[in-house]
N, C-alpha and C positions, 0 to 999 in steps of 0.2 A: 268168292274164290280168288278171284282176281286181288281183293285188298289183301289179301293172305301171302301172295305173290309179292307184291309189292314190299310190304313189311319183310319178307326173308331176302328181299334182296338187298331193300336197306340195312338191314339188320348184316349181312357177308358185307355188303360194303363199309358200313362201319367198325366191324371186325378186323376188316381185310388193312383200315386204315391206323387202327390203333396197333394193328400188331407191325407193320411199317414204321409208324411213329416211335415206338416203344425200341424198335432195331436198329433206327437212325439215333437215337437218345443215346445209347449205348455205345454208337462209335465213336473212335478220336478223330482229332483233326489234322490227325498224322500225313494225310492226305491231300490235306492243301496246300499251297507251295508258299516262302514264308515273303513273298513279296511285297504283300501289304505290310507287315509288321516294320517297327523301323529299327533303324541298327543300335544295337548293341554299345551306345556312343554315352559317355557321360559329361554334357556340354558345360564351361567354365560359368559359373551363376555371377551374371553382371555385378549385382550389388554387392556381392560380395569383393567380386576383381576391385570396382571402383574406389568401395570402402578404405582395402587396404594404400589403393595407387594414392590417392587424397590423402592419407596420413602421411606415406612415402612425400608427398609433393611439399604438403604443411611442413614437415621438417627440414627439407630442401630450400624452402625460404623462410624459414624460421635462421641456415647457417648461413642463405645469402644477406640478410639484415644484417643478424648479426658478425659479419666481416665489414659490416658499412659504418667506416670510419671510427675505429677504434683504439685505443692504445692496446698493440699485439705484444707489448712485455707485461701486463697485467696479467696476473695469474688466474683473476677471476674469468677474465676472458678468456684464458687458455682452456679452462676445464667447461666453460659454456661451449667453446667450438667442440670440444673430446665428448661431451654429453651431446649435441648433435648430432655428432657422427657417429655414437654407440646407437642413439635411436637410429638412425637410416641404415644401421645394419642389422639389428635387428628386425624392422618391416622388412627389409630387403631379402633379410631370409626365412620370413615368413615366406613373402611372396613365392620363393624359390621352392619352398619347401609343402611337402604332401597334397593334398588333391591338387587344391586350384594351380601348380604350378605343371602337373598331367594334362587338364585339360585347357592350359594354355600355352600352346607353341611357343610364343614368342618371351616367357618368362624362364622357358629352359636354360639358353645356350647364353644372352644378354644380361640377365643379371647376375650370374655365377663373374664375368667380367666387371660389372659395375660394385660387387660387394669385395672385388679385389682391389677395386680405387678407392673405395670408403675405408677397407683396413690400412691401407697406405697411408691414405692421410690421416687417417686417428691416430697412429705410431709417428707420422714426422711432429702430430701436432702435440702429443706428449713429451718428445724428446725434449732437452734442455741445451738452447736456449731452443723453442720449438719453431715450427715453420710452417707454415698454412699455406703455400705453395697448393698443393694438390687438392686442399680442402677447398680453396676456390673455384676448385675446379668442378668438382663431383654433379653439383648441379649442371654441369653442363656434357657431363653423361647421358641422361636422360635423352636430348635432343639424339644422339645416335641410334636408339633405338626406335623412338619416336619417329623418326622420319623415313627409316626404314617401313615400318606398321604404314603409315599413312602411304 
C-alpha cells in the first residue's frame, strides 16, 4: 500500500510539473525588462570605412605626385590632375553617402566641406589657361578632420 502511495504522488507531482511547464512554454517574454538586449544601434563596419578611406587617400597621393614637378601648361597633365580630382569626388561621396556615412559621425558635417574644395579645384583646374591653386591643396583637407578625430 504504501508503494501505491508513493507512485500517486509521484505520478500528481509529475503531472503537477508538466502542466506548469507546459503554462510557462506558452508565455511571452513580455515580461522581462529589455536591459539585457542591446540597442537598437547599427555600428559603421570598419573594413568597409577603411576600404573606402584607403582609396580616398591612394588618390590623394596619386594628385600629390602628380603636382611634383611638372610642366602645368601641358594638357595631359591638366586632365591627369581633372581625373584625380573627379576620382576624390566621387569616394568622397561615396563615403558621404547611404549607410556607412549614418553610422559614422564624423563623415557627416566634414566631408560635405571637403567635396566642396575638390569641386573647386576640379573647375579652376579645367578652366583655360587652368590653375591648381586649390588642387594642391585638397590633400591637405584631410588633416582638418583628422586631427579633429584623433
Amino acid at each position: 500500500m504504501k508503494v501505491s502511495k508513493i507512485r500517486i504522488m509521484a505520478g500528481i507531482a509529475f503531472a503537477g510539473s508538466m502542466v506548469f511547464g507546459l503554462a510557462s512554454c506558452g508565455a511571452s517574454d513580455a515580461g522581462f525588462p529589455p536591459i539585457g538586449n542591446p540597442p537598437a544601434f547599427d555600428y559603421a563596419d570598419g573594413d568597409e570605412l577603411r576600404s573606402t578611406m584607403h582609396r580616398l587617400a591612394f588618390e590623394l597621393q596619386q594628385l600629390d605626385l602628380a603636382m611634383i614637378g611638372e610642366d602645368y601648361r601641358d594638357t595631359m597633365f591638366q586632365q591627369q590632375i581633372v581625373n584625380h580630382l573627379d576620382n576624390i569626388e566621387r569616394i568622397g561621396a561615396d563615403l558621404r553617402q547611404g549607410d556607412l556615412a549614418s553610422r559614422h559621425q564624423f563623415l557627416l558635417g566634414g566631408m560635405t566641406d571637403f567635396l566642396n574644395n575638390v569641386e573647386r579645384a576640379r573647375m579652376n583646374a579645367e578652366s583655360n589657361p587652368p590653375r591648381y591653386y586649390l588642387a594642391g591643396r585638397v590633400s591637405g583637407n584631410c588633416v582638418n578632420c583628422h586631427d579633429t578625430v584623433r
